[in-house]
PAMI-775654 format. One line per field, with one value per residue: residue in one letter; residue number from 0; x, y, z of N, C-alpha, C in turn. Coordinates in steps of 0.1 Angstrom, whole numbers, always signed. Layout:
N
type = [a  ...];
seq = [NUM  ...];
n.px = [X  ...];
n.py = [Y  ...];
n.pz = [Z  ...];
ca.px = [X  ...];
ca.py = [Y  ...];
ca.pz = [Z  ...];
c.px = [X  ...];
c.py = [Y  ...];
c.pz = [Z  ...];
This chain:
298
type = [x  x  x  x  x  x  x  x  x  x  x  x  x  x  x  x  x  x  x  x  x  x  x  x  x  x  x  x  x  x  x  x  x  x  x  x  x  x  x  x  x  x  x  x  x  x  x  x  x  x  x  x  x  x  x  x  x  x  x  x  x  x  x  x  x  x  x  x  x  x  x  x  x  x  x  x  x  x  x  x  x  x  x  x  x  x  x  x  x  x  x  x  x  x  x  x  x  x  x  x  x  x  x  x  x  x  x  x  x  x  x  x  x  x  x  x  x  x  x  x  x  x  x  x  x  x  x  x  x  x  x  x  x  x  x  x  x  x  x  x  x  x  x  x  x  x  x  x  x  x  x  x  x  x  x  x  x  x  x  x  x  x  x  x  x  x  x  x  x  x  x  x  x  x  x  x  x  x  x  x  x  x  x  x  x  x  x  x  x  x  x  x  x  x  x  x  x  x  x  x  x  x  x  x  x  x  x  x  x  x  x  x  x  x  x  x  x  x  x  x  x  x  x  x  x  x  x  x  x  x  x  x  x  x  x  x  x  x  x  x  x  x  x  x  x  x  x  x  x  x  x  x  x  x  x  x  x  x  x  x  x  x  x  x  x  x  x  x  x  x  x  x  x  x  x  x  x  x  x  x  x  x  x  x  x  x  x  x  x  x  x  x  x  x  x  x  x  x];
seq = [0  1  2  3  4  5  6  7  8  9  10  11  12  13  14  15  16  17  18  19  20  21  22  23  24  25  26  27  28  29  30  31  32  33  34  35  36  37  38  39  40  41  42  43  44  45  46  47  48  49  50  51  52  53  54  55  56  57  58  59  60  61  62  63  64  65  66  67  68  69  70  71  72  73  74  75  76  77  78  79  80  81  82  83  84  85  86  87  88  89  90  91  92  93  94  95  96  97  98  99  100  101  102  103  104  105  106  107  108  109  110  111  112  113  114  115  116  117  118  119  120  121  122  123  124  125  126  127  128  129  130  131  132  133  134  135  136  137  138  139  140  141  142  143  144  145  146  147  148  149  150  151  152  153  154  155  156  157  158  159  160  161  162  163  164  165  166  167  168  169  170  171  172  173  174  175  176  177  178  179  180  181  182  183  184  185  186  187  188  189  190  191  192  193  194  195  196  197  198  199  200  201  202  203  204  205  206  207  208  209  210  211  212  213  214  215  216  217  218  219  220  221  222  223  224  225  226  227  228  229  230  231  232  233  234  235  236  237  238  239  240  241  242  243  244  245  246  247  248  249  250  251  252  253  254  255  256  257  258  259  260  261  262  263  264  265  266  267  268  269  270  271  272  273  274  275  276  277  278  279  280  281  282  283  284  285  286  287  288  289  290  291  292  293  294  295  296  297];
n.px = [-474  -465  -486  -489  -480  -497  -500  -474  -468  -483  -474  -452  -458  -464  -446  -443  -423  -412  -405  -398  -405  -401  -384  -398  -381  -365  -391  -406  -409  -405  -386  -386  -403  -417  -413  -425  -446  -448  -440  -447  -444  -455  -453  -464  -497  -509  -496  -503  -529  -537  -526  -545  -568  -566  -559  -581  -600  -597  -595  -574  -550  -542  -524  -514  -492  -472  -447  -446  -445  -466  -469  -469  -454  -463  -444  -443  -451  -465  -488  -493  -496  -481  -487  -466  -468  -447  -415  -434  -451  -440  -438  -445  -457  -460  -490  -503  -513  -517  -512  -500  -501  -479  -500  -477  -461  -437  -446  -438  -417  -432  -448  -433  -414  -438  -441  -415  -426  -436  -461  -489  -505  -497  -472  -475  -468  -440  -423  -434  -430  -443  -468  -482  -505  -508  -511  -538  -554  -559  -566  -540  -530  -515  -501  -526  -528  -549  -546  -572  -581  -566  -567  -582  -588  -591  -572  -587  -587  -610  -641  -651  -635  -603  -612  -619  -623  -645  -627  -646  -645  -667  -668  -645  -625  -606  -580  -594  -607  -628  -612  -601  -580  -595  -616  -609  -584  -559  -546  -541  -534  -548  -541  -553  -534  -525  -514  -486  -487  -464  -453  -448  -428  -416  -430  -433  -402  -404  -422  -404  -386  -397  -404  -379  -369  -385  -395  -384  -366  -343  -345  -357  -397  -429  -441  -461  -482  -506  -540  -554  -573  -605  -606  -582  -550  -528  -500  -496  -509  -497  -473  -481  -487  -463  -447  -422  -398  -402  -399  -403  -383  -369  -384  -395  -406  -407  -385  -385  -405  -436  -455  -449  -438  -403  -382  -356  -334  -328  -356  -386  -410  -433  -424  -427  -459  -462  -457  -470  -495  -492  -491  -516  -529  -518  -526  -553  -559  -549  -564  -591  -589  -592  -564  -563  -545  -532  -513  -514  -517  -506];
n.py = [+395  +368  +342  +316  +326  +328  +296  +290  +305  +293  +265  +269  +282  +255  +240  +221  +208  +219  +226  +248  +250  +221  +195  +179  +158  +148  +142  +122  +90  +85  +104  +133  +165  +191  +215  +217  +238  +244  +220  +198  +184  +166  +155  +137  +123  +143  +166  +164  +162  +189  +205  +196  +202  +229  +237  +230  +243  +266  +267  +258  +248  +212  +181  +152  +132  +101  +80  +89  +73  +65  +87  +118  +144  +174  +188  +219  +220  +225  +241  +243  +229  +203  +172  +153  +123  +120  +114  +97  +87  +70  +44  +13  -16  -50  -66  -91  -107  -85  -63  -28  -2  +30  +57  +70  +44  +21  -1  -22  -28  -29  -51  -76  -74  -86  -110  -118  -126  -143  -148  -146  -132  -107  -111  -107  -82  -73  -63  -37  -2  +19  +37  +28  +43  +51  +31  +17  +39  +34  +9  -12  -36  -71  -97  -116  -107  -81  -56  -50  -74  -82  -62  -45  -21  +11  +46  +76  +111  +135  +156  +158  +153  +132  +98  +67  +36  +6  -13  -11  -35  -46  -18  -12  -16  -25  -8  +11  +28  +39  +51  +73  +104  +132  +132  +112  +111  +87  +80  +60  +24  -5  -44  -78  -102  -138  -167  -182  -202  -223  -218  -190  -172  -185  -173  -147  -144  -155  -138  -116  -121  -126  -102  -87  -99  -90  -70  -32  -24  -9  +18  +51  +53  +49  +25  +0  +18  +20  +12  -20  -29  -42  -79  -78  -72  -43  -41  -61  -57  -34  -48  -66  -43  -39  -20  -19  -3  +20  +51  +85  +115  +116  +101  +59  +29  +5  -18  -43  -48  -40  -28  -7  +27  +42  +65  +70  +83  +111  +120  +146  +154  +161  +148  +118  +123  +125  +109  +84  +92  +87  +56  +53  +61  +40  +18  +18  +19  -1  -26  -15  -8  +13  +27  +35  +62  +49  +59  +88  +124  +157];
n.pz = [-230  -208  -215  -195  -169  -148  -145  -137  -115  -99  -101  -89  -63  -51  -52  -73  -103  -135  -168  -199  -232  -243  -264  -289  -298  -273  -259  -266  -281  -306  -311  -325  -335  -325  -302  -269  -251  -225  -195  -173  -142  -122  -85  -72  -57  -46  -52  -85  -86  -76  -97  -115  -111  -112  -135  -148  -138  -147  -170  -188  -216  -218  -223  -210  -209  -215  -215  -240  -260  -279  -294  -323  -321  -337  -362  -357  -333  -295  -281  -252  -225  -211  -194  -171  -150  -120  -102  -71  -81  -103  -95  -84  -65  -50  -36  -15  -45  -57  -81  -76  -90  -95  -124  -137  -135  -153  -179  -190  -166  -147  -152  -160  -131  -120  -128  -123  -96  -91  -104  -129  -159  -169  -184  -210  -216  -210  -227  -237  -242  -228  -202  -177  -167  -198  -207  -197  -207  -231  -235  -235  -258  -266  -286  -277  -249  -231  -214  -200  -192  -165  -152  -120  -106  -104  -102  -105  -120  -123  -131  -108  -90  -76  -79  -67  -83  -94  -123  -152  -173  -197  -210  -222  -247  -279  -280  -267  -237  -210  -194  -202  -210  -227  -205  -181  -161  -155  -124  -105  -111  -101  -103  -111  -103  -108  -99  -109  -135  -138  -165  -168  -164  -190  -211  -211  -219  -242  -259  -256  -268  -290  -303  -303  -327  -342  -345  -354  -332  -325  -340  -336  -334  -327  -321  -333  -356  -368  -364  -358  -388  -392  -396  -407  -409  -402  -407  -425  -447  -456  -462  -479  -502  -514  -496  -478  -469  -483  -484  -474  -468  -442  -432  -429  -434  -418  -424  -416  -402  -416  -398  -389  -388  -388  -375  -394  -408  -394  -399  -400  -382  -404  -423  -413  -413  -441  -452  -438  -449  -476  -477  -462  -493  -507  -500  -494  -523  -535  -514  -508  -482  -456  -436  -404  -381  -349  -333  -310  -326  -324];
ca.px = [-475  -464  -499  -484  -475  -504  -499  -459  -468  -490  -461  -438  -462  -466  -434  -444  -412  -419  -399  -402  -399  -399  -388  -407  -372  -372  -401  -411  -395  -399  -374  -386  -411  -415  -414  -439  -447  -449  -441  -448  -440  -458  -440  -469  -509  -511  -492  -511  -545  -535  -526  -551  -579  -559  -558  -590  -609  -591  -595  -557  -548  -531  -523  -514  -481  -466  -433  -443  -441  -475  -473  -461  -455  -463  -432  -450  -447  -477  -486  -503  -491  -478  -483  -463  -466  -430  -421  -440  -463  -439  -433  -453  -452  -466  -494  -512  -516  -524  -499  -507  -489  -488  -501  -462  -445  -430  -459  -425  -409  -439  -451  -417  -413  -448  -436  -407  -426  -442  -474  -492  -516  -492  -462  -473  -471  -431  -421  -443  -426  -455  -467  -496  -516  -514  -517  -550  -565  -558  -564  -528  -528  -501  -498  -536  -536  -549  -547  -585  -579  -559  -567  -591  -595  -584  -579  -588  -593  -621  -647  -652  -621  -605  -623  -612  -636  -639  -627  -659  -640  -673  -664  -629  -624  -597  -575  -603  -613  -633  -602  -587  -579  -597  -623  -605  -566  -553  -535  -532  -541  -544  -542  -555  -526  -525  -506  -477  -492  -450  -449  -454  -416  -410  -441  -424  -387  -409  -428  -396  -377  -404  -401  -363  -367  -398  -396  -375  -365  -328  -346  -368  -402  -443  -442  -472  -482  -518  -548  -558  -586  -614  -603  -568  -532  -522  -483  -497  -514  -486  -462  -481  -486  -446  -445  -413  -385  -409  -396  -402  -372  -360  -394  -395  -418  -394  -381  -381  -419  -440  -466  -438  -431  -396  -369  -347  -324  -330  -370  -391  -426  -436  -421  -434  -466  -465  -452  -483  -507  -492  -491  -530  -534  -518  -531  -564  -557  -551  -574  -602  -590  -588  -560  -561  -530  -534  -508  -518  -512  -511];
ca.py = [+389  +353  +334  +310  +331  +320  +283  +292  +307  +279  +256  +274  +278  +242  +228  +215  +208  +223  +227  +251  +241  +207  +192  +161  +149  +149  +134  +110  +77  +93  +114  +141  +173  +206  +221  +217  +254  +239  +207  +202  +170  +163  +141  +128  +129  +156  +175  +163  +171  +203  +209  +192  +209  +243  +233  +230  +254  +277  +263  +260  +235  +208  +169  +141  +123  +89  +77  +96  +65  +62  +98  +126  +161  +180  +202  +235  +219  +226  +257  +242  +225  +186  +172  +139  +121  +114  +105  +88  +78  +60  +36  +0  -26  -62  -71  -105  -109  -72  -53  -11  +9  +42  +58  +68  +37  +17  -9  -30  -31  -35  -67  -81  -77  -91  -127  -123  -124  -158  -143  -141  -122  -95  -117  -111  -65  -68  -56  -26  +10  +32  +37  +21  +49  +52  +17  +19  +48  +30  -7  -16  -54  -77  -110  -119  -100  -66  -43  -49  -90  -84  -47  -45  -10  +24  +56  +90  +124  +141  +167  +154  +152  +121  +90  +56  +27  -8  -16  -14  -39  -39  -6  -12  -23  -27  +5  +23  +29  +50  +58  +85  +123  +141  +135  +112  +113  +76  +86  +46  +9  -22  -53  -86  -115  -149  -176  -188  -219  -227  -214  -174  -166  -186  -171  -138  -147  -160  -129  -108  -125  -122  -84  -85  -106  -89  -54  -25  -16  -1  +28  +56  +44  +55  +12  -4  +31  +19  +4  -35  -33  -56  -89  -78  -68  -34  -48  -75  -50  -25  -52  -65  -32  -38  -6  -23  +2  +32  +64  +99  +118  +108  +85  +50  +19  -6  -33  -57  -50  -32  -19  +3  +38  +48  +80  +63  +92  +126  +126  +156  +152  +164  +133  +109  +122  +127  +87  +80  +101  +77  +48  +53  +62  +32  +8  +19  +20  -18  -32  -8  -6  +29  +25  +47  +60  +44  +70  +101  +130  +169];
ca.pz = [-216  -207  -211  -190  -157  -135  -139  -134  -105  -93  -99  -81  -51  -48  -55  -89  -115  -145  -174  -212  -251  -247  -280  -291  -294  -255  -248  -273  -286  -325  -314  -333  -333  -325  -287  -260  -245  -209  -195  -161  -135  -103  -81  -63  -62  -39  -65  -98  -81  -74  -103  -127  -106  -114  -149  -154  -133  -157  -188  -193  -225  -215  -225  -203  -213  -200  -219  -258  -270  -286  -297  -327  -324  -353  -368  -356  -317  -292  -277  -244  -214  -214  -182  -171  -138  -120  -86  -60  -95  -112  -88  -79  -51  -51  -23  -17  -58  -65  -83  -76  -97  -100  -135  -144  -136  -168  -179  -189  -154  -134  -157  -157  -118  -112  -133  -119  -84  -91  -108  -144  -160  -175  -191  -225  -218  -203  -237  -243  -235  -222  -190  -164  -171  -214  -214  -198  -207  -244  -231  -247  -257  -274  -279  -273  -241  -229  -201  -188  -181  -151  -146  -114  -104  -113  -94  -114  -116  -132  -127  -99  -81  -73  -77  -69  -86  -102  -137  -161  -181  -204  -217  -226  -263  -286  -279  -264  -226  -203  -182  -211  -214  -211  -197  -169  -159  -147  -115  -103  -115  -95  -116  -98  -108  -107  -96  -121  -139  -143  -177  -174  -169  -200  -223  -212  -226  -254  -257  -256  -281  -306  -301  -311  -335  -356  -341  -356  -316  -333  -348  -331  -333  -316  -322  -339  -360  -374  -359  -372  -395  -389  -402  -410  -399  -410  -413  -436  -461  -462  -465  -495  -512  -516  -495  -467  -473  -487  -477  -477  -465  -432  -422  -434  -433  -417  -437  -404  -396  -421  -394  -382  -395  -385  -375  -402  -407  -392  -403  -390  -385  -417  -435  -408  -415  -454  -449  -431  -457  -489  -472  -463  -500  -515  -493  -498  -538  -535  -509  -504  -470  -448  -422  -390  -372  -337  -327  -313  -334  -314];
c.px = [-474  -479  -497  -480  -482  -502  -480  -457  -475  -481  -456  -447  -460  -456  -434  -432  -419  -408  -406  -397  -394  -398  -396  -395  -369  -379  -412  -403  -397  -388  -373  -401  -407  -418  -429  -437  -443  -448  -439  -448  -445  -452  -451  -482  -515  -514  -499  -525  -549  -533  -534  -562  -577  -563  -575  -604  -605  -587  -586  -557  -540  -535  -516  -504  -475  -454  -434  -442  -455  -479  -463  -470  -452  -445  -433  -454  -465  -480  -497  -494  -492  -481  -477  -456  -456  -432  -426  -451  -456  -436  -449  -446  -468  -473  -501  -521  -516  -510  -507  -496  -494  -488  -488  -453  -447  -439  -446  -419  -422  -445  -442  -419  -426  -444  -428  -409  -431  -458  -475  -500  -511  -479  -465  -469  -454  -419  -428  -437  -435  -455  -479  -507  -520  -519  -533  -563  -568  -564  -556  -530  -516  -504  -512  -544  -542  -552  -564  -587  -576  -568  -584  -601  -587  -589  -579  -589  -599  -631  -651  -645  -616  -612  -616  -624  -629  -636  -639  -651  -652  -670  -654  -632  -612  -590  -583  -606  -622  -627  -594  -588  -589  -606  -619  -591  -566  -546  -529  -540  -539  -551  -544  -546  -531  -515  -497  -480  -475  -449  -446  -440  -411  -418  -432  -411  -393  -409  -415  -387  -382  -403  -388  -361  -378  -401  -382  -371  -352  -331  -358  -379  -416  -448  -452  -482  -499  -525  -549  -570  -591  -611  -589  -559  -530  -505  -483  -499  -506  -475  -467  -482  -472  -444  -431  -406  -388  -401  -398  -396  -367  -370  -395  -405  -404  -397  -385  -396  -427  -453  -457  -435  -420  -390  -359  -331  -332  -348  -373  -403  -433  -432  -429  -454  -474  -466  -467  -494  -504  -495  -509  -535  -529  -529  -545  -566  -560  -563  -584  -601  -583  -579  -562  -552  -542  -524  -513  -512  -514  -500];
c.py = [+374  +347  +324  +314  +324  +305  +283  +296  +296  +270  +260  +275  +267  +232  +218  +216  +210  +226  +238  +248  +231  +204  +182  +153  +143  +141  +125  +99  +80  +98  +125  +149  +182  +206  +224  +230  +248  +225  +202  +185  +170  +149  +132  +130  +138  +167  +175  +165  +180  +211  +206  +204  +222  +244  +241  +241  +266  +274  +266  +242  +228  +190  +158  +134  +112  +91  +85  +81  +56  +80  +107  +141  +168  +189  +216  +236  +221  +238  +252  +233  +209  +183  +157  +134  +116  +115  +95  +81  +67  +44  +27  -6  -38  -62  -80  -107  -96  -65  -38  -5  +25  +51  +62  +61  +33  +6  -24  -37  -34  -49  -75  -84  -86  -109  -129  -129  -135  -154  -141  -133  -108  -97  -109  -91  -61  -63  -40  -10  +21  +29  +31  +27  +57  +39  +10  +25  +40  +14  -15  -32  -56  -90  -118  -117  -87  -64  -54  -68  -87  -73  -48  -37  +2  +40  +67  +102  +131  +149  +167  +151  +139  +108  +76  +40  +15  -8  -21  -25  -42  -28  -5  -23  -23  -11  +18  +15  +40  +58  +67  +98  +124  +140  +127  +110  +97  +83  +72  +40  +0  -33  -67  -97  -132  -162  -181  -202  -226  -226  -203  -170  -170  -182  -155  -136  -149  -147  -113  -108  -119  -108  -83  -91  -98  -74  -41  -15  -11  +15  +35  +56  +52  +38  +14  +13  +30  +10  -10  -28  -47  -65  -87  -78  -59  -33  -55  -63  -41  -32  -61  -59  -34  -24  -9  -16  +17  +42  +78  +106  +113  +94  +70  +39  +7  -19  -46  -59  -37  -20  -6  +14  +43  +59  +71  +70  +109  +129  +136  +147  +150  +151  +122  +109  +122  +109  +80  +82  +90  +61  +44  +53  +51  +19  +2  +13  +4  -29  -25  -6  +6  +27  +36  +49  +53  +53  +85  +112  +148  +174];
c.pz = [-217  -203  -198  -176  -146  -135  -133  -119  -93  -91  -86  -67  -41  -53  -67  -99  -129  -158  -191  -222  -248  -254  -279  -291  -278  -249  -255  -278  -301  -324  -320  -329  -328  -313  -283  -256  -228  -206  -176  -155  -124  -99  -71  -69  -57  -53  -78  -93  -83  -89  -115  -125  -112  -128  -159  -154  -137  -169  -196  -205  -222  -221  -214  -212  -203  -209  -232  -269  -276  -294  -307  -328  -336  -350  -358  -337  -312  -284  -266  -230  -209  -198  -178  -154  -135  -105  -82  -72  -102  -106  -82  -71  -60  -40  -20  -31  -62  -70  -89  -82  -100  -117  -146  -145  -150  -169  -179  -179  -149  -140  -156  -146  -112  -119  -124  -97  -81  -93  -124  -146  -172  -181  -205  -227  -211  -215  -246  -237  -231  -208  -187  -174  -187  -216  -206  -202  -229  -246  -238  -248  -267  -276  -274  -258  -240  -216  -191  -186  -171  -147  -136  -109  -104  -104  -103  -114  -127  -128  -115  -86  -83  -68  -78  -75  -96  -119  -143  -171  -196  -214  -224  -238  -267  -288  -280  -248  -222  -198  -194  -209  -227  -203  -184  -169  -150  -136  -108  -105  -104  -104  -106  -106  -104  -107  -104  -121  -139  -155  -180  -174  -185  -214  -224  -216  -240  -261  -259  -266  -292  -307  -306  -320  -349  -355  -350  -337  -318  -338  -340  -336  -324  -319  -333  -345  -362  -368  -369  -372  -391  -400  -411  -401  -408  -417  -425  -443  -464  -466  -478  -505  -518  -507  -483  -474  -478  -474  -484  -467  -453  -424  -433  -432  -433  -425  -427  -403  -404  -409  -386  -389  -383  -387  -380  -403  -405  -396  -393  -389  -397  -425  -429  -413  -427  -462  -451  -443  -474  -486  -470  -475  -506  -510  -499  -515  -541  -529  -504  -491  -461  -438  -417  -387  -358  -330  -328  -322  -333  -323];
């Protein structure tokens, strides 16, 4: 029996887009992994309400996806139900400084558009490929910014139903918030801007250069793969181990930017992650120091 029928049918009630065997190639920027069971799209927040509520009051497995591009799918795929907001979500507007976006637009384009609107605050995030709502529930930074500077207030869903409230900015750390799966779902941000001192279009050109210039952005990619260690840079220590160019079969440790493990040629998962597992062990070997992935790993 298809485990899966009642939320299929719940879909289909309610007009929900839903799709099966998602690869990871599909719906990650690795490009690579094994098939999602269920992958399901609400186009509004009617629609993701409905069906988170569903979700849950039936203790159906599921994950929360924006772009995939902080994320790898094992080989062996996932046997649970992806869910990734589209539509009336991905889409932001500007309104007397506030820029609302909803938790699936492109974190890229709405920082971008807000410089380009005569506003700062979010110049230094118009290079980052995720979405509103990974790059909160993570508090993405770059560049000496992050997410909970501007970010003012956040709508969510959690046991509770929807809840709209102020950014605890407090709580929010170095690629950690309150606003994460599971216990709350981003559904929208508002970010408070700030007047363009006359520099922020050109910190953002700045800001974008250094990204093509120091980034392997040619080669599939979950970006920056490893957390910084306190009082380091995980790029620096893998790129002193000598480890730039290390490969195990199709994943590599880019040559351009050592904190990057790439889809070099054809890698599965299994190599990205066997990559990952030596790279942890030399590192260590050399400087007593444990890296983390900073990418999820389902």
């Amino acid at each position: 029996m298809d485990k899966y029928l009642p939320i299929k049918c719940f879909m289909d009630e309610n007009g929900i887009g839903y799709r099966e065997d998602v690869t990871g190639s599909e719906c990650t920027t690795f490009k690579l992994g094994g098939a999602v069971s269920l992958f399901a799209e609400p186009a509004n927040q009617e629609q993701a309400e409905k069906l988170l509520s569903f979700v849950t009051e039936n203790d159906i497995a599921f994950f929360v996806i924006g772009n995939g591009s902080n994320l790898l799918i094992t080989d062996a795929g996932c046997d649970c139900l992806f869910i990734k907001l589209s539509g009336e979500l991905v889409e932001y507007r500007i309104e007397n400084g506030m820029l609302i976006c909803g938790a699936g637009a492109s974190l890229a384009a709405a920082s971008r558009a807000s410089v380009l609107a005569g506003y700062m605050g979010l110049e230094w995030a118009t290079g980052i490929p995720g979405t509103i709502g990974g790059a909160v529930a993570m508090n993405a930074g770059a560049y000496g910014g992050e997410i909970k500077q501007a970010l003012k207030s956040v709508k969510v869903f959690c046991n509770d139903g929807v809840i709209e409230m102020e950014a605890d900015k407090e709580a929010m750390g170095y690629r950690k918030s309150p606003y994460a799966y599971p216990d709350m779902v981003v559904l929208e941000a508002v970010f408070e801007l700030r007047e363009d001192d006359g520099g922020a279009r050109e910190r953002m050109e700045d800001f974008s250069a250094r990204r093509r210039d120091k980034q392997p952005l040619n080669y599939p990619s979950a970006g920056s793969f490893f957390k910084r260690p306190e009082g380091n840079f995980a790029g620096a220590l893998i790129e002193q181990a000598g480890l730039k160019g290390f490969r195990v079969g199709g994943a590599m440790v880019s040559e351009k930017h050592a904190g990057f493990l790439i889809n070099y040629s054809d890698a599965t998962a299994s190599d990205v992650l066997a990559l990952m597992a030596e790279v942890e062990r030399i590192v260590y070997e050399r400087f007593g120091v444990q890296l983390e992935p900073e990418v999820k790993i389902i």
